[in-house]
C-alpha positions in Angstrom: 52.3 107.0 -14.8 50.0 106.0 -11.9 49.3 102.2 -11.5 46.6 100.5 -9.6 47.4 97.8 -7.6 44.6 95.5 -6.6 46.6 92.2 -7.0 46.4 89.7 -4.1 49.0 88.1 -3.6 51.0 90.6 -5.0 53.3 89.8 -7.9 57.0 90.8 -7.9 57.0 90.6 -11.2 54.5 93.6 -11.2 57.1 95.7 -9.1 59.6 95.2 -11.5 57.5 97.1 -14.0 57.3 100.4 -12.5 59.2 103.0 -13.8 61.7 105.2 -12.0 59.2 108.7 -10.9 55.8 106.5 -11.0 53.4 106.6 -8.3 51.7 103.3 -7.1 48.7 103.2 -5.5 47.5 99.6 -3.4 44.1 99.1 -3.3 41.6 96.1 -2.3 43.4 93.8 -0.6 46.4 94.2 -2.3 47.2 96.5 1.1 47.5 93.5 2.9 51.2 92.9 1.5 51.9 96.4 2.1 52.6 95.4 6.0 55.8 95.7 7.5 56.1 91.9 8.6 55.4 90.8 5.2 57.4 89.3 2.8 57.4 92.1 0.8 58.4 94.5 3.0 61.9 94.6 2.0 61.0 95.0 -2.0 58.8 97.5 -0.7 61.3 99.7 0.9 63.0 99.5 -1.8 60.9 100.8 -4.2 60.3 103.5 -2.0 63.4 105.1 -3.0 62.3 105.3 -6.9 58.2 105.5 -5.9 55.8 107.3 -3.9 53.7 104.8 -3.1 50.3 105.0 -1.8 47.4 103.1 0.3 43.5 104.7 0.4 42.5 105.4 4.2 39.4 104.0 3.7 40.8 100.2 2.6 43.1 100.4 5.5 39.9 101.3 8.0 38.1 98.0 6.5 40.9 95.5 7.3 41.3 97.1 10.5 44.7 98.0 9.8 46.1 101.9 10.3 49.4 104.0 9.1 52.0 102.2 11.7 51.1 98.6 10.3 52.6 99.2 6.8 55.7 99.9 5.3 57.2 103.0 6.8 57.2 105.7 4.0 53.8 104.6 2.8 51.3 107.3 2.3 47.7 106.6 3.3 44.7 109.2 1.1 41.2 109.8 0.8 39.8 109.5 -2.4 40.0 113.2 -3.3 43.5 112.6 -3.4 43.5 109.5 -5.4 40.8 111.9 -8.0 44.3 114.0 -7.3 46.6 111.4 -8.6 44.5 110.5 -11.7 44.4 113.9 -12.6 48.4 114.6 -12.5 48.7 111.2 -14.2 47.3 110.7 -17.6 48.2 107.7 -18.2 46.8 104.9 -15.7 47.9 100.9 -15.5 45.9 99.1 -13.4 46.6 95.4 -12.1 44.4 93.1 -10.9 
């Protein structure tokens, strides 16, 4: 399963619903609390080890943030890769 995240502040609640072998991807400003000061960062790391999770170039470019800000195991796509993801993933939750 592939979920979208575009919740702001992010819910831990939300976390806790993501199956072992899912991919995540943050998007919006929801990749705010993907940094690795934030208070997520240690949930995040976490997940990392059941998770690929994911963060679009392009929403990282707009906040002026780049790849060493966040989370370290994070991986930052284009869009063709998120088309990518959708495609390998039939079945899509999105949270906002």
């Amino acid at each position: 399963m592939l979920h979208l995240i575009f919740q702001s502040p992010l819910d831990s609640a939300v976390l806790e619903r993501i199956a072992v072998g899912d991919e995540v991807i943050f998007l919006e400003n929801a990749v705010l609390r993907l940094l690795k000061n934030s208070v997520f960062s240690a949930a995040l790391t976490q997940q990392l080890t059941k998770n690929r999770l994911f963060v679009l170039a392009d929403d990282l470019l707009v906040r002026g943030l780049n790849a060493t800000d966040l989370v370290a195991g994070i991986e930052v796509i284009s869009y063709a890769q998120w088309v990518d993801l959708t495609i390998k993933n039939t079945v899509i939750q999105s949270w906002t």
